[in-house]
Backbone as a printed PyTorch tensor [residue, N CA C, xyz], in Angstrom:
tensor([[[-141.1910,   60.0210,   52.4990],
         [-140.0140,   60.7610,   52.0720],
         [-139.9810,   62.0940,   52.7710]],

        [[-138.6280,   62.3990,   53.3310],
         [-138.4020,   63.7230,   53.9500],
         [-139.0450,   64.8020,   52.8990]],

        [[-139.4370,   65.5940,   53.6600],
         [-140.0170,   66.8170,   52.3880],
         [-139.6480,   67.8690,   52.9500]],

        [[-138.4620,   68.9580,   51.9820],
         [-137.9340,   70.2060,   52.3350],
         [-138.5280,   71.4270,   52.1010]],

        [[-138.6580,   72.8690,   52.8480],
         [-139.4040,   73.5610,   52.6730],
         [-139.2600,   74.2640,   51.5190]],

        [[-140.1890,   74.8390,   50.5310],
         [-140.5270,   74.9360,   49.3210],
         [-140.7330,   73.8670,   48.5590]],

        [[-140.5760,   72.5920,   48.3550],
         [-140.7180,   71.8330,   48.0970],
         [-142.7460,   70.9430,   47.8380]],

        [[-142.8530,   70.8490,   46.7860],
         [-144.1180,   70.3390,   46.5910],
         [-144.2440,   69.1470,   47.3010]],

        [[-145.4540,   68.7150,   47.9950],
         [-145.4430,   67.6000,   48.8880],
         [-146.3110,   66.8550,   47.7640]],

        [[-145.2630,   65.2520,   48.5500],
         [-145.2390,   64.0080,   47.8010],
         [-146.2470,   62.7540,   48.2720]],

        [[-147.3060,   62.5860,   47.6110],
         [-147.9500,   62.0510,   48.4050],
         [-147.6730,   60.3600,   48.6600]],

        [[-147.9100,   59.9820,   49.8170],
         [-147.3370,   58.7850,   50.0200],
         [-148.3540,   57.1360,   49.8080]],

        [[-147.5860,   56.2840,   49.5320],
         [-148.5400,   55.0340,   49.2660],
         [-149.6950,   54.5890,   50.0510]],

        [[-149.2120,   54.8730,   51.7650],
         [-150.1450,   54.9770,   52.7060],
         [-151.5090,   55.7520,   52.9350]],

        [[-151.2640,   57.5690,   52.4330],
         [-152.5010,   58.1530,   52.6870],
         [-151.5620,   59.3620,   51.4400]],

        [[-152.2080,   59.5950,   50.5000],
         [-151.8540,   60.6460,   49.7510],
         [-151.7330,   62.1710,   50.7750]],

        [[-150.9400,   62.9940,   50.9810],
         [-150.6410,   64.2500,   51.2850],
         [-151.9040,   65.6240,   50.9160]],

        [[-152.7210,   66.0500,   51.6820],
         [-153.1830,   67.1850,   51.3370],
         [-153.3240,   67.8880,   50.2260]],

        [[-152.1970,   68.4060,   50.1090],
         [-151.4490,   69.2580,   49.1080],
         [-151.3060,   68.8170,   47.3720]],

        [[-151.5290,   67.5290,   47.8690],
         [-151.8300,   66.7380,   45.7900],
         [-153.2510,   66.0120,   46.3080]],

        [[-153.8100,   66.4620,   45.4830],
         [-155.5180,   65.8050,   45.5090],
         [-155.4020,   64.4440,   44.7710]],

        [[-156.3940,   63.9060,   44.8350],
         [-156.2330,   62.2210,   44.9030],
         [-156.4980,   61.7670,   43.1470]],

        [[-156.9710,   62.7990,   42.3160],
         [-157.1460,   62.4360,   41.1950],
         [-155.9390,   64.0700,   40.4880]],

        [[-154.4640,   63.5130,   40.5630],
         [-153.6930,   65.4390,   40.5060],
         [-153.6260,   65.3990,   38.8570]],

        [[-154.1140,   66.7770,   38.8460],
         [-154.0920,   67.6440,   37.8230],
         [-152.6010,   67.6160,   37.2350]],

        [[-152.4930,   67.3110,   35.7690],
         [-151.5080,   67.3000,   35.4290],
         [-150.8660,   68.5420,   34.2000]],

        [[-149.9480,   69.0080,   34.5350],
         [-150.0050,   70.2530,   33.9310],
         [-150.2220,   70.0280,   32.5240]],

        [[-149.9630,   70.8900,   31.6950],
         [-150.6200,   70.6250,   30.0630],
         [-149.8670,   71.7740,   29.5680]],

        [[-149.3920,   72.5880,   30.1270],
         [-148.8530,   73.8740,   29.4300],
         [-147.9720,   73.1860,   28.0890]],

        [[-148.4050,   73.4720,   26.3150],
         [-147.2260,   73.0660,   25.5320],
         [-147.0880,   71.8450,   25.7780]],

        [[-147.8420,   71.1000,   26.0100],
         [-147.9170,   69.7090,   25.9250],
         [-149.2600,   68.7920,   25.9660]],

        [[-149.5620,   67.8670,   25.3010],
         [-150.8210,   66.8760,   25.0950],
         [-151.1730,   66.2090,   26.5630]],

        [[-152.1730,   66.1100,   26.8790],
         [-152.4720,   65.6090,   28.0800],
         [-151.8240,   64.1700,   27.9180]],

        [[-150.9820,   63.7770,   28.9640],
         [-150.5710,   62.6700,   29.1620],
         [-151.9520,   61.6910,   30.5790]],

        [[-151.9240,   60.3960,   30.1740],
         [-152.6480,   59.8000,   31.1040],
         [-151.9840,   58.4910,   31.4860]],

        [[-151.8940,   58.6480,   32.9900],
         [-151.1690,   57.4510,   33.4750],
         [-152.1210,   56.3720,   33.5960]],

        [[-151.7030,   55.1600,   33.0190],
         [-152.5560,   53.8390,   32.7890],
         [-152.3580,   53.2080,   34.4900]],

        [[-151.2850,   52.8320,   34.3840],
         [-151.1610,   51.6720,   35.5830],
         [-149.2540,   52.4280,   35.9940]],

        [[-148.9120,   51.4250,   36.9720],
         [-147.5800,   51.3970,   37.2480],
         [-146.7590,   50.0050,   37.7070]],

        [[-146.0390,   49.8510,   36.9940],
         [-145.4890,   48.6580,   36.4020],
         [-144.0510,   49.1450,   37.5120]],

        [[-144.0240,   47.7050,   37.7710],
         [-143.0000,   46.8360,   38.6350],
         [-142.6200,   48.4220,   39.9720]],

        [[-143.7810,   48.8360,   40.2800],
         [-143.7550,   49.7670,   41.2320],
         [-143.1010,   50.8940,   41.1510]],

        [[-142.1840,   51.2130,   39.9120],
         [-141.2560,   52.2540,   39.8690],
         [-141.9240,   52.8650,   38.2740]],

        [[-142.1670,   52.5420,   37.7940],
         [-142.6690,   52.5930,   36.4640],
         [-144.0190,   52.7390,   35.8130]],

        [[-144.2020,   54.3260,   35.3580],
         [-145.5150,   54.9840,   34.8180],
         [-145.8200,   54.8330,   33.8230]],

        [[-146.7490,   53.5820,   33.5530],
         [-146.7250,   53.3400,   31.7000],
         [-148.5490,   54.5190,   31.4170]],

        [[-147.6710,   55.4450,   30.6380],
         [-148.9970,   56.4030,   30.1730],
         [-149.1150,   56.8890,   28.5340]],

        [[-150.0100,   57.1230,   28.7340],
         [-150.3640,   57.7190,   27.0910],
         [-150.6320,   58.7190,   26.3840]],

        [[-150.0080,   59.1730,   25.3540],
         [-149.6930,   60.6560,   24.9170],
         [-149.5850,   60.6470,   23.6310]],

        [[-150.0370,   61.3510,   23.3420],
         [-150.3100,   61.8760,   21.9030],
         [-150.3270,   60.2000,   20.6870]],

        [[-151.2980,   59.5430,   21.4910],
         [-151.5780,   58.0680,   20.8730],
         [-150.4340,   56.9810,   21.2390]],

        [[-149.1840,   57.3130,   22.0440],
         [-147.9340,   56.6890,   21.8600],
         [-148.2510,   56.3470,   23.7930]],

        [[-147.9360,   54.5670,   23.9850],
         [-147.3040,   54.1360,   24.8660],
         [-146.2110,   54.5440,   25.2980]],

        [[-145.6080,   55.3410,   26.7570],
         [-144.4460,   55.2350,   27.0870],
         [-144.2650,   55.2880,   28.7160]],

        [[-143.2710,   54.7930,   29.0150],
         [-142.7770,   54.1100,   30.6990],
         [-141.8130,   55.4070,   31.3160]],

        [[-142.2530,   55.7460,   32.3300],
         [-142.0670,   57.0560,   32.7110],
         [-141.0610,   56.0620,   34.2020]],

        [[-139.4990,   56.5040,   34.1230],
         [-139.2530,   56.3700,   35.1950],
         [-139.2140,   57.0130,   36.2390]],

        [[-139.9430,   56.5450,   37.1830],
         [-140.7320,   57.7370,   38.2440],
         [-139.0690,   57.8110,   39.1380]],

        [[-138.2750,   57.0480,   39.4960],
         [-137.4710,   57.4300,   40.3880],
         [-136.4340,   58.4560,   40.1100]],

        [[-136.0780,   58.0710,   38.5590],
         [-135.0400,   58.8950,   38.1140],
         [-135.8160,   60.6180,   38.3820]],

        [[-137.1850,   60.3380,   37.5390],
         [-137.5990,   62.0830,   38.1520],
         [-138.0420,   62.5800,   39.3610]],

        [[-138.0160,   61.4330,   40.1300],
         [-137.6540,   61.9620,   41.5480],
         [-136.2200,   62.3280,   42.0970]],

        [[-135.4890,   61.8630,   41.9030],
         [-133.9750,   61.9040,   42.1130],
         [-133.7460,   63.7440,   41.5410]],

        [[-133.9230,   63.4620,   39.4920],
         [-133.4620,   65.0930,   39.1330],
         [-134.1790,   66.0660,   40.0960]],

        [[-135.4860,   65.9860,   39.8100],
         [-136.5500,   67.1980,   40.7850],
         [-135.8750,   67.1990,   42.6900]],

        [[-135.3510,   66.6750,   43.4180],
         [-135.2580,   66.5100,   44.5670],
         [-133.4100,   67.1960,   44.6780]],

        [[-132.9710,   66.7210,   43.3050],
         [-131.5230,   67.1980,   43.2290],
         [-131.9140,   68.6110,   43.0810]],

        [[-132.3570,   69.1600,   42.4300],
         [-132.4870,   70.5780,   41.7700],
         [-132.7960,   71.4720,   43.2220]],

        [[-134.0390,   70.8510,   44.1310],
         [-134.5540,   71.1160,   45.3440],
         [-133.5200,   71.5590,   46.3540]],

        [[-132.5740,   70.3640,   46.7700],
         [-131.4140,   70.4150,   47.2720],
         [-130.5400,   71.3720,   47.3180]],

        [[-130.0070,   71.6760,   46.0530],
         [-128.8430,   72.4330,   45.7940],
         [-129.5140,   73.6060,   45.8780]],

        [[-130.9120,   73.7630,   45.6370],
         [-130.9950,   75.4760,   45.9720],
         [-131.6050,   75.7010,   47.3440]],

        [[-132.1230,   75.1680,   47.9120],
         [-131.9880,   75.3290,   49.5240],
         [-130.6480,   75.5400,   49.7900]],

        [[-130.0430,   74.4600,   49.7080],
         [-128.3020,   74.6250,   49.9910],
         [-127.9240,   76.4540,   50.1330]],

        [[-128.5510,   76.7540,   49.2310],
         [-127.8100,   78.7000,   49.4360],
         [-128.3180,   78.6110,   50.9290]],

        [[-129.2690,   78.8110,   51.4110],
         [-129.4110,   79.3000,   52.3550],
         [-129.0020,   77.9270,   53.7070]],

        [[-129.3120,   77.2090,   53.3360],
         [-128.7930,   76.3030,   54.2000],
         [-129.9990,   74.8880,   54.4400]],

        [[-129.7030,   73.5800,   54.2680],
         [-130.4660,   72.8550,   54.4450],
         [-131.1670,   72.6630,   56.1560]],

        [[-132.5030,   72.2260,   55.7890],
         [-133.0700,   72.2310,   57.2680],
         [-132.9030,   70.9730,   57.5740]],

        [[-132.8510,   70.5350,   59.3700],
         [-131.7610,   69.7180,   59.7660],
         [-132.6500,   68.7940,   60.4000]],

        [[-133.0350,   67.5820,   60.6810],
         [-133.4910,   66.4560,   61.0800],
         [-133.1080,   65.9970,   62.3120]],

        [[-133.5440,   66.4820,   63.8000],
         [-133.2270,   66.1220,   65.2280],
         [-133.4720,   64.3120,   65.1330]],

        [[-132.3610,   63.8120,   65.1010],
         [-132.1680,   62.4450,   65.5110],
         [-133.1300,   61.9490,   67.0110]],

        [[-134.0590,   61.0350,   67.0030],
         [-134.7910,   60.8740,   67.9690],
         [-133.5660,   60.3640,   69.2810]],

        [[-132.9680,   59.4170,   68.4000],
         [-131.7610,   58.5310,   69.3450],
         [-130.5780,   59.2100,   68.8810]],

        [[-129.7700,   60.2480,   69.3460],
         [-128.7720,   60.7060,   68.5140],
         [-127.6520,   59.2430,   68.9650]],

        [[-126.5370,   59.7970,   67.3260],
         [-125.7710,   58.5620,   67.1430],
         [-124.6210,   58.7020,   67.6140]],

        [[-123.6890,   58.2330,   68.1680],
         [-122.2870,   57.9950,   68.7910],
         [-121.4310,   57.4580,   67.2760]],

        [[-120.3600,   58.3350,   67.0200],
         [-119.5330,   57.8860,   65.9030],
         [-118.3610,   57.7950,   66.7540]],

        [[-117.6480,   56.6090,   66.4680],
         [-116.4980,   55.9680,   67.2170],
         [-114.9090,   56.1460,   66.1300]],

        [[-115.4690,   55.8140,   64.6530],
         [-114.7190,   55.7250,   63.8090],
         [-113.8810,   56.4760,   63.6260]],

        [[-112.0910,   56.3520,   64.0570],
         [-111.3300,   56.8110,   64.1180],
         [-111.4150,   58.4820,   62.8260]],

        [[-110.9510,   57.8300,   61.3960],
         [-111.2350,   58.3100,   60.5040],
         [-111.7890,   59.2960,   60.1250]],

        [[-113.3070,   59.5100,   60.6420],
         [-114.3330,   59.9550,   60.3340],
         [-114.6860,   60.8450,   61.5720]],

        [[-113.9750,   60.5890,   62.7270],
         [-113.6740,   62.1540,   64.0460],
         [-112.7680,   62.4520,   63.5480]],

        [[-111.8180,   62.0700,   63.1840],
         [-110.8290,   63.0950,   62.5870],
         [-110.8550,   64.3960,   61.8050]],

        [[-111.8110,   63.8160,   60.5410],
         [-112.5930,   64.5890,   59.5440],
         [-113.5280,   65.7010,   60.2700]],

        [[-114.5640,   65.1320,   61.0820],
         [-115.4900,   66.2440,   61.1940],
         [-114.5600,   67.1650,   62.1770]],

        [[-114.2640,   66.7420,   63.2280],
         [-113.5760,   67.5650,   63.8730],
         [-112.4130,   68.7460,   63.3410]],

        [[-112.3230,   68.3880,   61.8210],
         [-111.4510,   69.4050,   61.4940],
         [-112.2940,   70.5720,   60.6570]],

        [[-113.2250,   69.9820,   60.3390],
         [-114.7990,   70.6290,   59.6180],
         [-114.9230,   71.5470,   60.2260]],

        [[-115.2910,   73.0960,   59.5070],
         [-115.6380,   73.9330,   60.1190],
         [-117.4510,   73.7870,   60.1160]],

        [[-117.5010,   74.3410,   61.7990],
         [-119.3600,   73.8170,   61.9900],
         [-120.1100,   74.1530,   61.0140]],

        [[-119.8530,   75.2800,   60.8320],
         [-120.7170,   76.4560,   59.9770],
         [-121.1260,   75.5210,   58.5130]],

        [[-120.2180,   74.6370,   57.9900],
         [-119.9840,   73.9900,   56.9690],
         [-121.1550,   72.9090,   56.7250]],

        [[-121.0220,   72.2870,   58.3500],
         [-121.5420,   71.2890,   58.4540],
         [-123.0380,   71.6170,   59.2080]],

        [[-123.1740,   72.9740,   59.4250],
         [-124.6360,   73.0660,   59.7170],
         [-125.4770,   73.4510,   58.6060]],

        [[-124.6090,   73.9770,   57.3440],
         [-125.1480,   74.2270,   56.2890],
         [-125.9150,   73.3700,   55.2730]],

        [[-125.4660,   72.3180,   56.0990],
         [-125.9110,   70.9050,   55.4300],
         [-127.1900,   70.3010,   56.4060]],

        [[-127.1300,   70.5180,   57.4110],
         [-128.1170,   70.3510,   58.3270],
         [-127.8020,   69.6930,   59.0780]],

        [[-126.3290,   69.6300,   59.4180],
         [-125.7620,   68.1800,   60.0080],
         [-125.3620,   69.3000,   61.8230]],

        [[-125.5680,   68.2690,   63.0850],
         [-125.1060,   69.1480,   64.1260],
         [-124.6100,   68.2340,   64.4560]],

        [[-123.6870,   68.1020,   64.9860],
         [-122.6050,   67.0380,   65.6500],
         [-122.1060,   67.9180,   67.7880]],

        [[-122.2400,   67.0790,   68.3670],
         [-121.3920,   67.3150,   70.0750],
         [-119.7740,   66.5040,   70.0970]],

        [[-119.4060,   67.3530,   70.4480],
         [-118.0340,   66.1790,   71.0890],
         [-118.2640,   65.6670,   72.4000]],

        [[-118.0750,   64.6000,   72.4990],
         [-118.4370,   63.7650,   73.7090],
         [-116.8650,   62.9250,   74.0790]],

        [[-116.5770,   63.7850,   74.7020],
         [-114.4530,   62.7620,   75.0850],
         [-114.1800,   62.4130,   73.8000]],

        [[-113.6790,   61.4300,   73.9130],
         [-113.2010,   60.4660,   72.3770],
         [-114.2310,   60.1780,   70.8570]],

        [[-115.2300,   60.5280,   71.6850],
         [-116.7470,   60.8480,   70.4600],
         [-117.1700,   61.5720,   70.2050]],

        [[-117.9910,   61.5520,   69.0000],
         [-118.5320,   62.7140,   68.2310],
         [-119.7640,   61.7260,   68.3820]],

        [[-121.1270,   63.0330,   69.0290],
         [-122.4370,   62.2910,   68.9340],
         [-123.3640,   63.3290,   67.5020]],

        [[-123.7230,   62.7970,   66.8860],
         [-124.7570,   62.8580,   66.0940],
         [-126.2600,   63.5430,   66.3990]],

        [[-126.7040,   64.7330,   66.8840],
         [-127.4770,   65.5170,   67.1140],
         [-128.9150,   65.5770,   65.7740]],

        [[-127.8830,   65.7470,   64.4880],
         [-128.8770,   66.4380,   63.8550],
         [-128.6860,   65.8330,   62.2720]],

        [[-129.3030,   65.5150,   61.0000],
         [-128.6760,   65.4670,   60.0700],
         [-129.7720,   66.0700,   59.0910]],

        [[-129.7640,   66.1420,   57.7890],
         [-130.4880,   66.5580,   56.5870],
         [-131.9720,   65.8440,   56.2180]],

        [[-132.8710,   65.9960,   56.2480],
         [-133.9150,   65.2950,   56.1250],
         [-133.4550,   64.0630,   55.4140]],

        [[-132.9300,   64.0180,   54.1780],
         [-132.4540,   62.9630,   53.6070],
         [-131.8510,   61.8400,   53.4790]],

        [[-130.9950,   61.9220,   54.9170],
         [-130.1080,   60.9200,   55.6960],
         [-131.0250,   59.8290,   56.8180]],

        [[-132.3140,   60.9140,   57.2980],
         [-133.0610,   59.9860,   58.3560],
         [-132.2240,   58.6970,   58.8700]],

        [[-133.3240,   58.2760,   57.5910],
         [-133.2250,   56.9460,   57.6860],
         [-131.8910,   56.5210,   56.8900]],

        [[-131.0440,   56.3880,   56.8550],
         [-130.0960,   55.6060,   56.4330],
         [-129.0210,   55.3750,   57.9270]],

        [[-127.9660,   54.7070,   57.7860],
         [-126.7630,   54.0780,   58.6240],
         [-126.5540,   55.9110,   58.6530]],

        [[-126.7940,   56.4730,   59.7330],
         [-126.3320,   57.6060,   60.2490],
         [-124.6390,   57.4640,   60.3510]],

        [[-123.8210,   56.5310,   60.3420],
         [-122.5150,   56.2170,   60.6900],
         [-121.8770,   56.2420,   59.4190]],

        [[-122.4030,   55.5150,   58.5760],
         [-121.9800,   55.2100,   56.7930],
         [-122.1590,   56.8670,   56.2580]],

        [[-123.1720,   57.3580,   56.6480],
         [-123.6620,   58.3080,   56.0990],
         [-123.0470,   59.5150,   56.3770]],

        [[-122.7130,   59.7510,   57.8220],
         [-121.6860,   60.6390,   58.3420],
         [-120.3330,   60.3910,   57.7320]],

        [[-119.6240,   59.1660,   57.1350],
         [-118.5200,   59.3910,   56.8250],
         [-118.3760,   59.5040,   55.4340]],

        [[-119.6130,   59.3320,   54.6370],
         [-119.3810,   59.7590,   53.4630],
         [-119.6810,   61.3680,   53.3490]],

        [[-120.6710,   61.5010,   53.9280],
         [-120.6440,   63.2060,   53.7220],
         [-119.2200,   64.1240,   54.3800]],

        [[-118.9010,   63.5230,   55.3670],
         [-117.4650,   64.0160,   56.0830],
         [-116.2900,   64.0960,   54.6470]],

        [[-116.0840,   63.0850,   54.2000],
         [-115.1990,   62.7920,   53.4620],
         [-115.4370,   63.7430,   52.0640]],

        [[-116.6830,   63.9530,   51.8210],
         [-116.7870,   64.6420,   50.3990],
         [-116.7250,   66.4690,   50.9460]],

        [[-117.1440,   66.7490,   52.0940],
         [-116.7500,   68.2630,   52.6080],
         [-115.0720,   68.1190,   52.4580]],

        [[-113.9050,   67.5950,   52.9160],
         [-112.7350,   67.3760,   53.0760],
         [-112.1670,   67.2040,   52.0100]],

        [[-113.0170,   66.7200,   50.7780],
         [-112.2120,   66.6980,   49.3230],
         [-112.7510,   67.7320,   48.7410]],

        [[-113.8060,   68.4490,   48.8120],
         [-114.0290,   69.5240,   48.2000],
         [-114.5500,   70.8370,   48.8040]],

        [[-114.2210,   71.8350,   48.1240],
         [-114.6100,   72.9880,   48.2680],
         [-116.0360,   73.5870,   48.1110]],

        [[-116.2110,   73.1040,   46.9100],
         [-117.1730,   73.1860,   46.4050],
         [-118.0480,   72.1390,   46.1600]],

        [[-119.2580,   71.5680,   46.2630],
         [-120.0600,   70.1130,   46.3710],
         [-120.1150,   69.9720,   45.1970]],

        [[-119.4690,   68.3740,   44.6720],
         [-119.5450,   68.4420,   43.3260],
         [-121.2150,   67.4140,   43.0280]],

        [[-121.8410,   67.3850,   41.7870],
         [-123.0110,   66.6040,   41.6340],
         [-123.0150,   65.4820,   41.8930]],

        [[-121.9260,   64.6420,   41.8970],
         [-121.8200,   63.2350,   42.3550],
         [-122.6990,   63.4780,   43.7490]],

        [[-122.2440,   64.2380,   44.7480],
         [-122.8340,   64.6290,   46.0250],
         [-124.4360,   64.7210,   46.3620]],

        [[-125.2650,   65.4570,   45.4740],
         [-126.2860,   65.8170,   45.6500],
         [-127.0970,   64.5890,   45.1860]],

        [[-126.4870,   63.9150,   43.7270],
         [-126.8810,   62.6010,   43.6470],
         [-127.5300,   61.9080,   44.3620]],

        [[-126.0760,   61.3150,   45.0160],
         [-126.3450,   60.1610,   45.7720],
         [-127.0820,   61.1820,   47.5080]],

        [[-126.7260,   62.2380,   47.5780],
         [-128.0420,   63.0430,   48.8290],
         [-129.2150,   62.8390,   48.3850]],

        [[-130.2510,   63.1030,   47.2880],
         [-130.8780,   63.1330,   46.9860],
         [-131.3980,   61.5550,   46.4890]],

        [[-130.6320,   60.4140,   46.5590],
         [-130.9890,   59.0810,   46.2150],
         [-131.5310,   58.2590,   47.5130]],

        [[-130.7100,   59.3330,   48.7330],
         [-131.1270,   58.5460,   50.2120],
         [-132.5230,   58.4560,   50.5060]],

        [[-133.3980,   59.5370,   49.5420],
         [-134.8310,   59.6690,   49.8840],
         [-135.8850,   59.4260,   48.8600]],

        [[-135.4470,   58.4080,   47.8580],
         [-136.0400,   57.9940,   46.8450],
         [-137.3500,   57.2400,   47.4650]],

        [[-138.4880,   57.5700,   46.4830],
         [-139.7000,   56.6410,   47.1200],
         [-139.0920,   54.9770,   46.4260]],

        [[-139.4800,   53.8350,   47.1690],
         [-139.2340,   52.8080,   46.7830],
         [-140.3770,   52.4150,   46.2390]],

        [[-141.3490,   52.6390,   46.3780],
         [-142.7650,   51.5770,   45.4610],
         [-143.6820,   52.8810,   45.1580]],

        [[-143.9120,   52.6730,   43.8730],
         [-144.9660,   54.1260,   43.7250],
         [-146.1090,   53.4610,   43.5220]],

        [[-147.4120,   54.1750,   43.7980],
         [-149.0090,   53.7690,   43.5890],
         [-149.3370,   55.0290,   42.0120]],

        [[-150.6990,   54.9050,   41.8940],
         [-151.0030,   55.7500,   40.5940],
         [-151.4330,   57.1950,   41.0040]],

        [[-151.4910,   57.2940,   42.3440],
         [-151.5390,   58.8900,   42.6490],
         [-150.1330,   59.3250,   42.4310]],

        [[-148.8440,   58.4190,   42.9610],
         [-147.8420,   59.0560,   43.0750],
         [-147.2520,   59.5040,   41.3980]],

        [[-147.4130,   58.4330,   40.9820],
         [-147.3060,   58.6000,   39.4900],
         [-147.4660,   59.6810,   38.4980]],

        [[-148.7980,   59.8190,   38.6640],
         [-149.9930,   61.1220,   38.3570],
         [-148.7090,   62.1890,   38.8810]],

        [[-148.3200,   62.3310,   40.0100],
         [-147.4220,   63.4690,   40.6790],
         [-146.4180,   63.7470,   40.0300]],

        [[-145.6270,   62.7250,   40.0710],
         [-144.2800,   62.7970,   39.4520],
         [-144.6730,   62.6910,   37.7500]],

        [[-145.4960,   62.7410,   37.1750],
         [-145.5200,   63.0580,   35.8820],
         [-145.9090,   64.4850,   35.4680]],

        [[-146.3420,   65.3130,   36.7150],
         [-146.4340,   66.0300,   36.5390],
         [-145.3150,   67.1970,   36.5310]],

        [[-144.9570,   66.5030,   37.5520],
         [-142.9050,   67.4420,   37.7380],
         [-142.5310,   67.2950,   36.4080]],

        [[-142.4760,   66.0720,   35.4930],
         [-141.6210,   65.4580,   34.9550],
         [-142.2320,   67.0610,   33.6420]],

        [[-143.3340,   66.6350,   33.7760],
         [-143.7810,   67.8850,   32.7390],
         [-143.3570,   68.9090,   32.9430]],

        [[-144.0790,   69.7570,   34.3920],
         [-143.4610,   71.2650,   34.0810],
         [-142.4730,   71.4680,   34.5340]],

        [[-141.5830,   70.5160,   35.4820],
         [-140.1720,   70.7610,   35.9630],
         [-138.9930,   70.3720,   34.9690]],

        [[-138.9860,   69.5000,   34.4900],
         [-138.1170,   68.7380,   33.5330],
         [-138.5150,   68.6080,   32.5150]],

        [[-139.2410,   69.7680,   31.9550],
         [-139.4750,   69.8760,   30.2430],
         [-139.8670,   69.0300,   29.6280]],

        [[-140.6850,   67.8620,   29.8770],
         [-141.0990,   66.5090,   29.6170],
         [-139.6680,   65.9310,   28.9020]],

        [[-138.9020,   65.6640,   29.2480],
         [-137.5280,   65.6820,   28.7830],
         [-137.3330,   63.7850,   28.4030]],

        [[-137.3400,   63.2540,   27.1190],
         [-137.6450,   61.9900,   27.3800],
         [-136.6810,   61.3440,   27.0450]],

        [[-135.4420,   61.4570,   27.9810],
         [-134.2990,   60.7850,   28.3320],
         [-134.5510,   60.1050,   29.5670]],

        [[-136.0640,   60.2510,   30.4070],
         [-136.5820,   59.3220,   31.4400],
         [-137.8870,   58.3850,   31.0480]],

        [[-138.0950,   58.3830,   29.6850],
         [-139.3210,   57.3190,   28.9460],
         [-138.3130,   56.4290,   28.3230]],

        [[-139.3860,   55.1250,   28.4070],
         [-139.1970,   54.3850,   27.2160],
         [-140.0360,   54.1190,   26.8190]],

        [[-140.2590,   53.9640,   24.8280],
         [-141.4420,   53.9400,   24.8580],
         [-141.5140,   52.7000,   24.5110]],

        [[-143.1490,   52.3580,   24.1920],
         [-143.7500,   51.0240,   24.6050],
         [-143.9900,   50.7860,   23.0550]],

        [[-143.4600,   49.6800,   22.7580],
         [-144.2610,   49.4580,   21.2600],
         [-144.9350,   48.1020,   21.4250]],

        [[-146.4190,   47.8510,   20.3830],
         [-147.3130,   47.2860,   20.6140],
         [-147.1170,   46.1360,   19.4730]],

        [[-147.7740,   44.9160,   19.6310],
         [-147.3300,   44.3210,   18.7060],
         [-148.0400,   43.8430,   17.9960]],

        [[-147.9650,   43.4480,   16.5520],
         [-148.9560,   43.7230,   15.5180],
         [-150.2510,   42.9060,   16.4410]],

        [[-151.7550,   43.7810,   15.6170],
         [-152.4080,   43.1680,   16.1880],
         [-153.5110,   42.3730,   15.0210]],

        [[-154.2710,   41.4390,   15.6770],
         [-154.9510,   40.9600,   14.5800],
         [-156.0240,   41.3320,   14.3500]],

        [[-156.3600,   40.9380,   12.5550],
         [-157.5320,   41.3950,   12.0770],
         [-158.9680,   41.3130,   12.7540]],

        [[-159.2100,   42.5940,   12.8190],
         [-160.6850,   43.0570,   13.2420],
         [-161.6060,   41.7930,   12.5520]],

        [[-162.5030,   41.0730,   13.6810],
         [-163.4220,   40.0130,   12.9850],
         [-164.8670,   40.7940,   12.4370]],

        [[-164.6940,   41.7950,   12.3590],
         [-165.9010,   42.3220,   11.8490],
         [-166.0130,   44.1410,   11.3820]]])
């Protein structure tokens, strides 16, 4: 996952990141130590707290924490992602749009665009776009600068959804439960909890 500056680094399934140690400390401030058991169907932190089972959806608190990230870089301006292969946009529509875009607008986003004759080439975009259809992606962000003035949250949303981890391991887990704590107030409109089902009598 793209990682923006200030931003806590995310460690990845491949080789955990430096910056989160391999067994991460999970904050505790005003809250019971939570312990992540396992992670279920790769997106999902089933851990335990204050005696109670509950399923921590790791993407959704990646999404809020990465939205929050976003929009406040945004003051100063997002940092911009040099396309290895820059992209050629052909789509009538969507030169129309940027070309009427003021740059300044669109560098604020991290996006650099050339005019090339009848084309607009693709230089630069937001860490977050990388990897996606640079073409799809250019005309939805084109289109939401052109309807608004102001970026509404639908926007940062789905910006911030382009760089969702897809499979989490139990370091990543451990991580994002820790945001979930001191960033998002352990806020548990992203748990569900787990209930257990009767169990049987102790043979002894």
């Amino acid at each position: 996952m793209g990682q923006q500056p200030g931003a806590p680094a995310v460690p990845t399934a491949s080789a955990p990141r430096p910056s989160v140690p391999a067994t991460a400390a999970i904050p505790t401030a005003g809250v019971e130590s939570a312990i992540v058991l396992s992670i279920v169907d790769e997106r999902m932190a089933l851990f335990i707290q204050d005696d109670e089972l509950r399923l921590l959806h790791l993407q959704a608190v990646e999404q809020a924490y990465v939205m929050q990230q976003l929009q406040r870089q945004y003051q100063t301006g997002l940092a911009g992602q040099p396309l290895l292969i820059p992209v050629k946009l052909t789509e009538q529509d969507c030169l129309a749009r940027l070309r009427e875009l003021d740059e300044e607008r669109l560098a604020r986003l991290g996006v650099m665009v050339r005019t090339e004759g009848r084309a607009v080439v693709v230089k630069q975009v937001p860490a977050a776009l990388r990897h996606t259809d640079i073409t799809a992606s250019l005309a939805k962000l084109s289109q939401t600068l052109v309807d608004y003035a102001e970026l509404p949250q639908s926007f940062w949303c789905w910006l911030a959804q382009q760089q969702l981890t897809t499979r989490y391991n139990k370091v990543q887990g451990e991580h994002w439960l820790g945001i979930w704590q001191e960033h998002l107030h352990a806020d548990p409109s992203y748990c569900v909890n787990v209930q257990l089902p009767a169990l049987p009598e102790r043979l002894r």
